[in-house]
FIZA-973030 format. One line per field, with one value per residue (C-alpha): residue number from 1; residue in three letters; x, y, z. Coordinates in steps of 0.02 Angstrom, whole numbers, plus 50000, padded with zeros to 5 digits. Layout:
seq = [NUM	...]
type = [ALA	...]
u = [X	...]
v = [Y	...]
w = [Z	...]
This chain:
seq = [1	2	3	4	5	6	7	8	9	10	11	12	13	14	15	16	17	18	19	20	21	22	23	24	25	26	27	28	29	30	31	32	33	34	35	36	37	38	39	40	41	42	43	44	45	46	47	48	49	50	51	52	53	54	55	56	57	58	59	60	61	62	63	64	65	66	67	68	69	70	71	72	73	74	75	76	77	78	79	80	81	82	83	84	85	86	87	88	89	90	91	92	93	94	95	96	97	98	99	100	101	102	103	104	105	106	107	108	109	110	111	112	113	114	115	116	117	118	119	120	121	122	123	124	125	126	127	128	129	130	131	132	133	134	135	136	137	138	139	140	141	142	143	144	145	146	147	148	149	150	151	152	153	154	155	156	157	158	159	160	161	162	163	164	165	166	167	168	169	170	171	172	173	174	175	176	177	178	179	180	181	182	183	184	185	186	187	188	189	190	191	192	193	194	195	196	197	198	199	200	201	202	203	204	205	206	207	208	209	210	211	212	213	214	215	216	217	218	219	220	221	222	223	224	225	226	227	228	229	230	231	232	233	234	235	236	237	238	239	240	241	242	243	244	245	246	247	248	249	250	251	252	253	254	255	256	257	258	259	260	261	262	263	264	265	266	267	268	269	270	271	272	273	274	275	276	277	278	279	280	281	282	283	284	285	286	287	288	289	290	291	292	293	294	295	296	297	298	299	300	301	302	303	304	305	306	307	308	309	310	311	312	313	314	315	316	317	318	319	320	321	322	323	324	325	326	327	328	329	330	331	332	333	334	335	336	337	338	339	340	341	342	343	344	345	346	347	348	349	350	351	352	353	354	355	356	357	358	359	360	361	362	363	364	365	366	367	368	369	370	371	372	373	374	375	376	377	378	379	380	381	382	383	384	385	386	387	388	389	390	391	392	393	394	395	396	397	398	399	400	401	402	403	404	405	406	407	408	409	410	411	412	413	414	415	416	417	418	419	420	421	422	423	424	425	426	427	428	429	430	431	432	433	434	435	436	437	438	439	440	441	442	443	444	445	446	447	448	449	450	451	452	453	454	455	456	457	458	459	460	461	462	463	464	465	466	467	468	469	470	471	472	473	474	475	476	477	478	479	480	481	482	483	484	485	486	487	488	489	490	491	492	493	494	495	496	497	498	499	500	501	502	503	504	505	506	507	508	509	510	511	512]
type = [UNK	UNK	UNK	UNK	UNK	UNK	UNK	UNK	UNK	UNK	UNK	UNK	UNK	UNK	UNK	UNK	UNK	UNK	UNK	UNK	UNK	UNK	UNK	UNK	UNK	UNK	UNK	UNK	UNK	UNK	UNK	UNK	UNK	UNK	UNK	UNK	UNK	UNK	UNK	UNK	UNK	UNK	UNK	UNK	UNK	UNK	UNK	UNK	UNK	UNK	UNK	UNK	UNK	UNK	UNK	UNK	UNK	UNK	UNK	UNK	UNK	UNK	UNK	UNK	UNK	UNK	UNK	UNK	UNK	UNK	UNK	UNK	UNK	UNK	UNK	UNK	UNK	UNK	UNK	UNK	UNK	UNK	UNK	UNK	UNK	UNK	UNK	UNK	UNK	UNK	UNK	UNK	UNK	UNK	UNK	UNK	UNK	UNK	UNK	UNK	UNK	UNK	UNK	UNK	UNK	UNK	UNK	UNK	UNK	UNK	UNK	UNK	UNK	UNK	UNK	UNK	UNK	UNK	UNK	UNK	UNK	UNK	UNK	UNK	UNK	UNK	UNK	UNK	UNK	UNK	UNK	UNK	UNK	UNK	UNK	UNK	UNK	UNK	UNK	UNK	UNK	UNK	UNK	UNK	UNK	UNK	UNK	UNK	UNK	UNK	UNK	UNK	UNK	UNK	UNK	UNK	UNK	UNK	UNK	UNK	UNK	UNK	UNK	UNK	UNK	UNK	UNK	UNK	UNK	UNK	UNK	UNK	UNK	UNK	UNK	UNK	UNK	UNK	UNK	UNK	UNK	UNK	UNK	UNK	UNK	UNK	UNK	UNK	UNK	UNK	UNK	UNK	UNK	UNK	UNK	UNK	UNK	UNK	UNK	UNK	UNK	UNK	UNK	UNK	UNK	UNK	UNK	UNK	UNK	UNK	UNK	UNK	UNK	UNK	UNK	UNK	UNK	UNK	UNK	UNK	UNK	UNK	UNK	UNK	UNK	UNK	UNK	UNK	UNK	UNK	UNK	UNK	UNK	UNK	UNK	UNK	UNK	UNK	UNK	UNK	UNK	UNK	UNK	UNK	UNK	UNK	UNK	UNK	UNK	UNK	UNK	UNK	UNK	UNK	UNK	UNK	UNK	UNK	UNK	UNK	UNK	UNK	UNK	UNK	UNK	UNK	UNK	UNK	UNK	UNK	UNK	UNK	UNK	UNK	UNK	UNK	UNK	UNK	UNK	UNK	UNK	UNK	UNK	UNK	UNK	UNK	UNK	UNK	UNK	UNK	UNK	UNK	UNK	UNK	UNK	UNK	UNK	UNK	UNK	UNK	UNK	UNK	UNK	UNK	UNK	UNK	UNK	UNK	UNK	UNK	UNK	UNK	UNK	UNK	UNK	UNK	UNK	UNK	UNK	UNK	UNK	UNK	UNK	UNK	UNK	UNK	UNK	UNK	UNK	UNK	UNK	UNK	UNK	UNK	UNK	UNK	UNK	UNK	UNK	UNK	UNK	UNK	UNK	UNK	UNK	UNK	UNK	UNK	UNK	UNK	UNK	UNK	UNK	UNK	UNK	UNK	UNK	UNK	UNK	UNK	UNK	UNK	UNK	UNK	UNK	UNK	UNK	UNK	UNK	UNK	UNK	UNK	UNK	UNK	UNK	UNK	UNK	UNK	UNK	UNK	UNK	UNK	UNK	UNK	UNK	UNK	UNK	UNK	UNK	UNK	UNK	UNK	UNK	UNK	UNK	UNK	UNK	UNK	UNK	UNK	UNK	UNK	UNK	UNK	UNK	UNK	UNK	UNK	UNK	UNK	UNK	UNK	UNK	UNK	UNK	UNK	UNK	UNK	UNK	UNK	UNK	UNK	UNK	UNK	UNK	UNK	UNK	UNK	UNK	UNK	UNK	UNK	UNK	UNK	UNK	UNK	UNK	UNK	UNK	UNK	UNK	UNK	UNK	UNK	UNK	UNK	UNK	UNK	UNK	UNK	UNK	UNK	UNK	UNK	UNK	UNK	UNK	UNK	UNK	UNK	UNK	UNK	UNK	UNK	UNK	UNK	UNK	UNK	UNK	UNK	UNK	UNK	UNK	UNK	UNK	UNK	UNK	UNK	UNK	UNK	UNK	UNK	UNK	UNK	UNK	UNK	UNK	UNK	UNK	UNK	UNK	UNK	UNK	UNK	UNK	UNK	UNK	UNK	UNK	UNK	UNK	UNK	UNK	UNK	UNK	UNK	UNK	UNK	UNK	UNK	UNK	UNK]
u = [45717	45819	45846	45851	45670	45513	45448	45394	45327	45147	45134	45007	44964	44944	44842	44723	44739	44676	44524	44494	44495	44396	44269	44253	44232	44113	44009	43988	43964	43792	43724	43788	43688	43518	43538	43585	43435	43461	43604	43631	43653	43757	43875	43836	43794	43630	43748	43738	43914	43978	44126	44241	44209	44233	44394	44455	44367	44482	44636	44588	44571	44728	44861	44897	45010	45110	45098	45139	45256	45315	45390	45458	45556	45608	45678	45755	45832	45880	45847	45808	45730	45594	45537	45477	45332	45284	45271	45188	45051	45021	45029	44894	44771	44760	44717	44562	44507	44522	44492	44376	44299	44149	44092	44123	43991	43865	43884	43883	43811	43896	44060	44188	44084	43957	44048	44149	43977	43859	43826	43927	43859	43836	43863	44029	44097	44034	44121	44281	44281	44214	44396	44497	44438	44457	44639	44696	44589	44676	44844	44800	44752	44888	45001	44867	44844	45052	45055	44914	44989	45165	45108	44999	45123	45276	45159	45047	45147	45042	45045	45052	44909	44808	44875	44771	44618	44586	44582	44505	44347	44340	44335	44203	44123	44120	44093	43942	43843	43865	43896	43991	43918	44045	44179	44160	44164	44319	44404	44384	44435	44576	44634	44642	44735	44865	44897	44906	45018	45156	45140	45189	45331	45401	45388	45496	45611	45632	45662	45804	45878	45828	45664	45800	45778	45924	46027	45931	45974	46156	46160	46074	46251	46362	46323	46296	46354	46303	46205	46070	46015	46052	45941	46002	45984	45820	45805	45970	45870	45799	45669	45615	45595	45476	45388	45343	45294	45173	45079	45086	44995	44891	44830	44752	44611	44603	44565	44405	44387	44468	44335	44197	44220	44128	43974	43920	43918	43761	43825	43972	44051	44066	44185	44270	44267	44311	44482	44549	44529	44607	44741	44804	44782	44875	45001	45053	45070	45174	45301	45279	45338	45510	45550	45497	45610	45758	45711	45725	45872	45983	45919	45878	46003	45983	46054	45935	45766	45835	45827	45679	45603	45697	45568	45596	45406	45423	45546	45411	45359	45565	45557	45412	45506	45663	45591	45443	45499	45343	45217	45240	45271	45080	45016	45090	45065	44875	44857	44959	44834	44681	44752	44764	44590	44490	44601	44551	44369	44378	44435	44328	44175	44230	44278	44094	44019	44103	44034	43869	43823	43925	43925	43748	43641	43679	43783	43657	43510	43522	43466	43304	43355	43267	43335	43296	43418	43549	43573	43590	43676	43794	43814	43850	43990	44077	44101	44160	44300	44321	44384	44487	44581	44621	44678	44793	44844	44909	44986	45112	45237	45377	45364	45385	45219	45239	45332	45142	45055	45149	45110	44944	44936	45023	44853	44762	44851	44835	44668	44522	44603	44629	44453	44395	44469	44404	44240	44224	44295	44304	44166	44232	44267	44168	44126	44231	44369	44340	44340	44508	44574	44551	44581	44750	44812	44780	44836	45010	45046	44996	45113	45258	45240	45284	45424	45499	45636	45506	45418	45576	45715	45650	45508	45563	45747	45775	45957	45868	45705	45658	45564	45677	45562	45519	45341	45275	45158	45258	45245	45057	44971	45005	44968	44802	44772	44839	44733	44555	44572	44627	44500	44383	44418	44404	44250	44130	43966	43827	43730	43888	43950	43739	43739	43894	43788	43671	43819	43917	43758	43746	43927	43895	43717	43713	43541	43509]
v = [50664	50807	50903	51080	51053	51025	50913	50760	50863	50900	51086	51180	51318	51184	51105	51252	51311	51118	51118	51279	51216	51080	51149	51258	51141	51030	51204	51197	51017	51042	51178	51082	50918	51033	51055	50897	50793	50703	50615	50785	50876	50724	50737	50879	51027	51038	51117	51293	51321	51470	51465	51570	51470	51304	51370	51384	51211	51138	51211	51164	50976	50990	51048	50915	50857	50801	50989	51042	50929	50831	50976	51069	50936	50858	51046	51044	50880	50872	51066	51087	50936	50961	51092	50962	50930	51106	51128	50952	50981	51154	51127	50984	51152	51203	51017	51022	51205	51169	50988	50918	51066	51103	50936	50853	50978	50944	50758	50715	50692	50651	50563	50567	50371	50471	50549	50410	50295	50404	50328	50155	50020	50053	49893	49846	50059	50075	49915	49967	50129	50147	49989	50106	50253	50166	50103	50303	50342	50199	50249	50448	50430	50316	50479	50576	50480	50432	50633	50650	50498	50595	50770	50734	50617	50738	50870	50841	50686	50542	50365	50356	50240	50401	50516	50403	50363	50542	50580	50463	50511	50692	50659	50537	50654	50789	50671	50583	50717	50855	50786	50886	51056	51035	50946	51109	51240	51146	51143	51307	51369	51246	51365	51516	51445	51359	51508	51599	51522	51468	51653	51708	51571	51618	51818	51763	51656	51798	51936	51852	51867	52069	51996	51939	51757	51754	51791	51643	51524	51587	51545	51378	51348	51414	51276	51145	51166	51229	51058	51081	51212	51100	50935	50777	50726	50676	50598	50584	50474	50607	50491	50463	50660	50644	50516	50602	50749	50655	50579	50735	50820	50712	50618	50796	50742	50584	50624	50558	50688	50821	50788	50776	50951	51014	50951	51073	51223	51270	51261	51247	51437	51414	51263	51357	51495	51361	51314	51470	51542	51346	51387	51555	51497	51338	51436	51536	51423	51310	51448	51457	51302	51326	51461	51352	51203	51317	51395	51241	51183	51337	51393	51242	51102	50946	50840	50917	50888	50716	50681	50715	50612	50517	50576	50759	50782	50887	51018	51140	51141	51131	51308	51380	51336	51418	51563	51597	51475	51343	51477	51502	51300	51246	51381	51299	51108	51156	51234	51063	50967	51063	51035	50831	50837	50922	50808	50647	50685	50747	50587	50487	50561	50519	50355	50332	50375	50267	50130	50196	50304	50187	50016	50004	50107	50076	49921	49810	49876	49952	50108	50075	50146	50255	50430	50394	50228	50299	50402	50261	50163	50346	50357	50177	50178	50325	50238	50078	50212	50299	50101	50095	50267	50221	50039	50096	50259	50102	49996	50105	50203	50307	50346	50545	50562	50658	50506	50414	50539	50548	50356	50389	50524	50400	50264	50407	50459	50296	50221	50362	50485	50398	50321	50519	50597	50477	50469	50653	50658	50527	50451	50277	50222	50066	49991	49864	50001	50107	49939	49886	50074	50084	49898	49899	50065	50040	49870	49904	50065	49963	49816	49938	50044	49869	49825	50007	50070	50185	50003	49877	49973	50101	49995	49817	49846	49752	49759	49820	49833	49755	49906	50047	50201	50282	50328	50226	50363	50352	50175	50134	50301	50281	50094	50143	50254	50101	49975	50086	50145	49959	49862	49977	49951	49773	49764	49915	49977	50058	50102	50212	50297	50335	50407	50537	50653	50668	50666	50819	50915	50897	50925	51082	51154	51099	50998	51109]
w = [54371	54377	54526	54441	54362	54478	54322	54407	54578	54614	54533	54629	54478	54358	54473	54465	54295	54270	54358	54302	54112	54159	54266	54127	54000	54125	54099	53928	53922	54037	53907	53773	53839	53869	53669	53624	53553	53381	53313	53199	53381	53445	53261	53167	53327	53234	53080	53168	53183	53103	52960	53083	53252	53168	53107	53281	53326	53155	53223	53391	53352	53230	53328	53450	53574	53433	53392	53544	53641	53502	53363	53494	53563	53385	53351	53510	53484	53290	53245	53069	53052	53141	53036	52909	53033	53052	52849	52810	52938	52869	52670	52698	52714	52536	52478	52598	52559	52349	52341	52498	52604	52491	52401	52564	52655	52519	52495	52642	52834	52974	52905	52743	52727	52662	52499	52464	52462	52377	52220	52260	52368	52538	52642	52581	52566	52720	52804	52742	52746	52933	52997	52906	52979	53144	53128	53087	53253	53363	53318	53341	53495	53572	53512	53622	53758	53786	53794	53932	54007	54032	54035	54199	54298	54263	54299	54451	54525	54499	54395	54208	54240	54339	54221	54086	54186	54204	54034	53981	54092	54067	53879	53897	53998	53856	53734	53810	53882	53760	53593	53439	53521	53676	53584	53459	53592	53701	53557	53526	53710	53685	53522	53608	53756	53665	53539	53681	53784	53623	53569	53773	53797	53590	53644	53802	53705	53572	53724	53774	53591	53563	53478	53329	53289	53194	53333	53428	53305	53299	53472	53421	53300	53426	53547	53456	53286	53112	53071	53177	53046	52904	52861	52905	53106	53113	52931	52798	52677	52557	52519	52693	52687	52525	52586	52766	52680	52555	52731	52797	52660	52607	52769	52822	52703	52765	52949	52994	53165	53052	52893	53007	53049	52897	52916	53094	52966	52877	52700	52585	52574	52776	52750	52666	52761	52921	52822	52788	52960	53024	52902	52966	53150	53115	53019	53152	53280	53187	53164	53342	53386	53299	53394	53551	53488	53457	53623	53725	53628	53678	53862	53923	53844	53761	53898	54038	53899	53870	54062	54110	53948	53833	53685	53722	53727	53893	53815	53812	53965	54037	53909	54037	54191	54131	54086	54189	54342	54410	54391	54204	54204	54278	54148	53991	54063	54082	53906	53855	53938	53886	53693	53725	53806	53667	53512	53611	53615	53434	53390	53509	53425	53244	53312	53360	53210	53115	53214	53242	53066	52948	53030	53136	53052	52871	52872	53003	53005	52838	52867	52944	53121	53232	53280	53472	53425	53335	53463	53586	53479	53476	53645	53671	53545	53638	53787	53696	53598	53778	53847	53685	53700	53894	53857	53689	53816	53967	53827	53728	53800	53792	53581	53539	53491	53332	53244	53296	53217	53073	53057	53082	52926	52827	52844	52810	52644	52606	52658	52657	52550	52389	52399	52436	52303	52169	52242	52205	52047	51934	51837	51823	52015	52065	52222	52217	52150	52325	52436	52341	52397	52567	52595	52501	52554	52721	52763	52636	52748	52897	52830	52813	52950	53051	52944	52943	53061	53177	53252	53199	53285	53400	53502	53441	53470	53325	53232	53084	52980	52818	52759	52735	52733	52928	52839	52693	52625	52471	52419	52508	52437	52227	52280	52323	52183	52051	52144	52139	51949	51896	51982	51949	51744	51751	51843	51761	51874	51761	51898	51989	51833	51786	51973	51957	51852	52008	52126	52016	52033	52243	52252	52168	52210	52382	52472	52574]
């Protein structure tokens, strides 16, 4: 560690902004559990969330320590580059507000399983569509959990392995106890923390510069030259480019904790209501976090982020120490904790519902389950995704965690999505046609996110990968698309084309 930084020393206000958060949150997790009685409670928060509060709880589980930690310290490390996070993440907003948001709230119940199933099969939709749903969750949330891991031990001076532990129990905790109705509400304190502290450390950075950015990223070219505001350092392969962005776009609708979102409002003009207020919050802070990557690059130095972590996830919080000293430092490590916490337990809970809503209720006991059981059955598979989350968070380290998450959008893009989007709207799609989709798409992008230079080269230390593409978004997704529509042609279902009438007028009219 460097001397100059106290990264890597116990920091006594992040420390208390910590407990604070969590004591908090602990709060709202015991009047959460008081109203927290059905599996609707436990996955939906009893659908009483209004449009503009679960836009907040959206943008809360969306922006991420990949978000966070990870842009900023891509910017800071290959400048303009990074910037092709920012956008991806954001333009995947108008796809969910046009396409998904509203035939997803009144097809379905607790999970995107439910649309993608409706008039198809349910056993084998179900089975596929709850593993693939589960592989984008494990590989989320080892991005999350590497960030919590090195976010707490730089931060309050204890073991990675701590670091994990701890997270790992206060999300159960939430989780558990209080359901979608605390995972909702943290995620909405989260939103307002972490908007508020990127807007304070970008209003610093921009002080310094006479509130001019263009003078900041002068100073940017200046000190390290006029490419870190042209493409090219991060990714020179224009097709690697195309193919991020695809994953970046399209994965949004294939989220399972992000698509779950839309089923705690009452009815369909609230989800969309829910992603236009996500939209403009996620907007902003994305712009934020180029002004903290630039920020980081120019007043606190490459060499001295580079130090402290070799994936530049901690140049945010080396921003808040130069500027604000340890005080300012605690503040933003807390927020950066609070924003891992509440993503986790987001994903946790999707995780669980996949295995409880798709898998036990409907795939083994074939939807002859009580509600007192499916809760149990709930709760049970929390804990079981809790022991996950901490083993994936003590197995991988050291990977900037946006390049994970950008590996997890591309099994997204290429698993749920495809199946999603035909599902919805087009007559012809089979069962067999949405099994092919999500089983294809997701085992190709799982097959060439191995053989690519992100897992080859960078954690194999391999001389070179036999998959050329960083993200194969671009390959796996049309795959997906090809392998649905054809199978779907050669083996014809009456009974699913007979049930898309019924299915256009639900998407439409609503149940409820």
């Amino acid at each position: 560690m460097s001397g100059a930084t106290a990264i890597g020393q116990p920091n006594a206000t992040a420390i208390v902004f910590f407990l604070l958060f969590v004591a908090l949150t602990l709060v709202i997790t015991w009047w959460a559990a008081r109203h927290t009685h059905t599996t609707e409670d436990f996955f939906a928060a009893g659908r009483r969330i209004s449009g503009r509060q679960n836009g907040f709880a959206l943008a809360g589980d969306y922006m991420s320590a990949a978000s966070f930690l990870g842009i900023a310290g891509l910017v800071a490390s290959s400048g303009f580059d990074g910037l092709i996070y920012s956008t991806g993440w954001l333009v995947g907003w108008p796809v969910l507000l046009f396409l998904i948001a509203e035939p997803l709230r009144n097809l379905g119940r607790f999970t995107a399983t439910d649309v993608v199933s409706f008039r198809l099969r349910q056993r084998p939709v179900r089975i596929a569509a709850a593993f693939g749903s589960l592989a984008v969750i494990a590989l989320y949330l080892i991005a999350q959990m590497v960030g919590a891991g090195n976010l707490i031990r730089l931060m309050f001076g204890v073991s990675y392995e701590t670091a994990v532990l701890i997270v790992g129990a206060v999300m159960l905790a939430y989780v558990l106890f209080g359901g979608m109705i605390a995972t909702t509400w943290v995620q909405i304190v989260k939103a307002a923390l972490l908007l508020g502290g990127a807007a304070l450390l970008a209003l610093l950075v921009l002080l310094k510069f006479g509130l001019n950015p263009l003078r900041l990223f002068a100073a940017a070219a200046a000190q390290y030259g006029d490419g870190v505001l042209a493409p090219g350092r991060l990714i020179s392969n224009p097709w690697d480019a195309f193919s991020l962005g695809v994953a970046l776009m399209f994965g949004t609708a294939g989220l399972p904790h992000i698509l779950m979102r839309f089923y705690t409002v009452p009815d369909a003009r609230a989800a969309r209501e829910s992603v236009f207020w996500a939209t403009g919050l996620i907007g902003f802070f994305y712009l934020l976090t180029f002004v903290l990557g630039f920020g980081a690059m120019v007043l606190v130095g490459r060499d001295a982020i580079l130090a402290v972590d070799r994936g530049g996830n901690m140049a945010a919080p080396l921003l808040a120490e130069v500027l604000g000293g340890t005080g300012l430092l605690g503040l933003i490590a807390a927020v950066a904790f609070a924003t891992i916490l509440a993503v986790v337990a987001g994903l946790t809970l999707s995780g669980a519902a996949a295995l409880s809503h798709d898998l036990w209720v409907h795939v083994v006991r074939r939807g002859d389950a009580s509600r007192s059981e499916q809760l149990l059955v709930a709760r049970a598979a929390t804990v079981l995704l809790g022991a996950v989350a901490i083993t994936l968070g003590l197995i991988f380290k050291g990977q900037n965690v946006a390049f994970m998450v950008g590996l997890a959008f591309a099994l997204a893009a290429s698993g749920m999505f495809p199946a999603l989007v035909l599902a919805i709207f087009w007559r012809g799609l089979t069962t067999a046609g949405a099994v092919a989709a999500i089983v294809c798409g997701t085992a190709a992008a799982g097959i060439l996110i191995w053989g690519s230079p992100t897992i080859q080269i960078d954690v194999l230390g391999a001389p070179g990968a036999w998959f050329p593409l960083r993200n194969p978004a671009l390959l796996s997704m049309p795959l997906a698309f090809a392998v649905a529509i054809v199978v779907s042609l050669l083996r014809p279902e009456p009974a699913a084309r007979a049930g898309f009438e019924a299915k256009l007028r639900r998407m439409i009219l609503g149940s409820d």
